[in-house]
C-alpha positions as CSV (number, residue, x, y, z in Angstrom):
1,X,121.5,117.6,99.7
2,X,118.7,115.4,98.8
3,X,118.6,112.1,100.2
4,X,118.1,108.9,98.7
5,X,114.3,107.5,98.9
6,X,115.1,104.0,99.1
7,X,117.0,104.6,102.5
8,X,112.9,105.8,103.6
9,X,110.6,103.5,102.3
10,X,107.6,104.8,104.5
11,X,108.2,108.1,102.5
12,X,106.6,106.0,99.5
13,X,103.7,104.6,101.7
14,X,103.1,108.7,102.8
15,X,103.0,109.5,99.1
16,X,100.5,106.9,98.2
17,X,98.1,108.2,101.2
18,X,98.9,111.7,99.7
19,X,97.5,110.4,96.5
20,X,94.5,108.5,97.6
21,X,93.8,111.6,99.3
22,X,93.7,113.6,96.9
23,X,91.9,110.8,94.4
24,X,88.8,110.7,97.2
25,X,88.6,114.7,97.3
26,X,88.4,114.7,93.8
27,X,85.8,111.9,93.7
28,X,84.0,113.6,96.0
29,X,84.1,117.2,94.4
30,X,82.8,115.7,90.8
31,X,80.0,114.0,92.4
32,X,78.9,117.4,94.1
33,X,79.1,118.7,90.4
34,X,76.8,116.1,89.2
35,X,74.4,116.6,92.0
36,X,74.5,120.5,91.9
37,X,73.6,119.9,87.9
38,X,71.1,117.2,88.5
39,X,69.4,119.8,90.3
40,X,69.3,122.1,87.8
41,X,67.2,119.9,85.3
42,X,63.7,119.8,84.9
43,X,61.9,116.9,87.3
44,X,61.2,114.3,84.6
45,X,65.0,114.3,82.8
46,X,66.4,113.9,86.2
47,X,67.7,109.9,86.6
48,X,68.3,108.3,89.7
49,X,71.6,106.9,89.4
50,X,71.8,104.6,92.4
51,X,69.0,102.4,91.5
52,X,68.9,99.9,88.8
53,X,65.2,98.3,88.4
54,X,66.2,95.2,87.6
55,X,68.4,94.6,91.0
56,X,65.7,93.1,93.2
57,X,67.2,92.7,96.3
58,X,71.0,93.6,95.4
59,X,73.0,95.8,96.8
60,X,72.8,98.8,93.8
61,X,75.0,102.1,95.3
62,X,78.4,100.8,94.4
63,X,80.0,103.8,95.1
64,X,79.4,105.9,98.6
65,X,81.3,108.8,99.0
């Protein structure tokens, strides 16, 4: 018989882990994607995302994985 969910609220906090899991991995998987294609073009298409020319200074790579 299947329980009720409310009586285990960690059971919800478990499930939002699972997803953020699951959310990173994917992250993660697209970016080796985009790397393994950025690789695949010629030298002078090839952009470098994490640097933006007009942040002197800042903090540019928003997103480390």
């Amino acid at each position: 018989m299947h329980k009720d969910r409310s009586k285990r609220p960690h059971l919800d906090k478990v499930a939002e882990r699972i997803d953020y899991a699951f959310a990173i991995q994917e992250v993660r998987h697209r970016v080796d994607l985009t790397r393994a294609a950025e690789d695949e073009l010629p030298e002078q298409l090839r952009i470098d995302v994490g640097v933006d020319p007009f942040a002197v200074g800042k903090q540019t790579d928003l997103l480390k994985v």
